[in-house]
C-alpha positions as CSV (number, residue, x, y, z in Angstrom):
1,X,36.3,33.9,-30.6
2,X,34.3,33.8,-27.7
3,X,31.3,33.1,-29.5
4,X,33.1,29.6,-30.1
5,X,33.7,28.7,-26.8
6,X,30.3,29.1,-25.6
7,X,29.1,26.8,-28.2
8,X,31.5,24.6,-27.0
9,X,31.0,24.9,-23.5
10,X,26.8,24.3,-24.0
11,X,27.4,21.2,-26.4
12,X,29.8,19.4,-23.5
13,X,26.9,19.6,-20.9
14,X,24.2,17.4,-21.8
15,X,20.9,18.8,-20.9
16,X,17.8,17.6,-18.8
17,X,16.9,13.6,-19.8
18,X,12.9,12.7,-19.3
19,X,13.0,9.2,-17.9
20,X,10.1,7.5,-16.9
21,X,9.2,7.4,-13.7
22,X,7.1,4.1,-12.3
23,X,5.8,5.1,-8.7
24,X,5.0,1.2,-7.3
25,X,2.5,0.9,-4.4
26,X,4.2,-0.5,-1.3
27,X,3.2,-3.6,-0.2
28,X,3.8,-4.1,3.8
29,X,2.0,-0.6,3.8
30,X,-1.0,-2.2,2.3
31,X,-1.0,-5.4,4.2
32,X,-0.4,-3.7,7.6
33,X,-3.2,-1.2,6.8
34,X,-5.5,-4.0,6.0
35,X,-4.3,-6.4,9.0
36,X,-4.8,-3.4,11.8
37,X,-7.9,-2.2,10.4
38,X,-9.4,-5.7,10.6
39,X,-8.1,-6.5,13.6
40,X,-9.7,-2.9,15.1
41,X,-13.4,-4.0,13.6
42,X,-13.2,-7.3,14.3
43,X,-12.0,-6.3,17.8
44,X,-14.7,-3.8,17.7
45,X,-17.3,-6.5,16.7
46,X,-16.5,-8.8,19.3
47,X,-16.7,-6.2,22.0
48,X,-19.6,-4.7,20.9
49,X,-21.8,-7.7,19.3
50,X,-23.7,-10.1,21.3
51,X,-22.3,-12.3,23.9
52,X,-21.7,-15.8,22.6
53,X,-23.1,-18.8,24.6
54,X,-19.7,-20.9,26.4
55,X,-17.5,-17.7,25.6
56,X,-15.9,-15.2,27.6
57,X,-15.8,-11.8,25.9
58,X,-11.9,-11.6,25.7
59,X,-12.5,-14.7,23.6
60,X,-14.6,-13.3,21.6
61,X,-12.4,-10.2,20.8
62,X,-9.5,-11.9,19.7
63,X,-11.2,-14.7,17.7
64,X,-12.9,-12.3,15.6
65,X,-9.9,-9.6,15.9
66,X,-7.6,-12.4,14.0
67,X,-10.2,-13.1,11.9
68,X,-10.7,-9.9,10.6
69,X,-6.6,-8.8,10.4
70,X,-6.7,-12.2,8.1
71,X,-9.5,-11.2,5.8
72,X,-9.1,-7.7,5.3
73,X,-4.7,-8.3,5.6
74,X,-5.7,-10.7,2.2
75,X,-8.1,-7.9,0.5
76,X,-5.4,-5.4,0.7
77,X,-3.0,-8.2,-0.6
78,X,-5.6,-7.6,-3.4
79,X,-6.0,-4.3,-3.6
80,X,-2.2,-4.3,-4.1
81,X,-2.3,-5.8,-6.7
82,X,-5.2,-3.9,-8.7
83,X,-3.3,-0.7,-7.7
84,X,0.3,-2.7,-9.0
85,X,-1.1,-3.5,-12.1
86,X,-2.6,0.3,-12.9
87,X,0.8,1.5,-12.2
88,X,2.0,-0.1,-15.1
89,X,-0.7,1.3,-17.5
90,X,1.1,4.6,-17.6
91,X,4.1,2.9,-19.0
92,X,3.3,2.3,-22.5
């Protein structure tokens, strides 16, 4: 008799389920990676890089500092989206 009850006991507990798991990239990471690490070379650029004639060097900085956030904030936009799209290729 109290083989039965274990049988019963095990059969009214499901076990484990495998679902599939979709680990998604995060987006403001990537876009604030890419804007403060283009702000820091442009920043870096302008510093460091020739003077430009009828520029003062804190002009300089933060010209090319918002240039770079912009371009390398929209090539991490990108590589968002590369990295997006392979997540899904583990799903079928």
């Amino acid at each position: 008799m109290a083989r039965e009850r274990d049988d019963l006991e095990t059969v009214d507990r499901p076990g484990p389920e495998h679902v599939p798991v979709r680990r998604r990239p995060d987006l403001v990471r990537f876009l604030t990676t890419g804007a403060v690490l283009g702000a820091v070379l442009g920043g870096l650029l302008g510093w460091l890089g020739p003077n430009a004639a009828g520029r003062t060097q804190v002009q300089e900085v933060v010209l090319l500092a918002a240039v770079g956030a912009i371009t390398l904030g929209l090539l991490a936009a990108v590589a968002y989206l590369v990295a997006d799209r392979a997540s899904l290729r583990g799903q079928d």
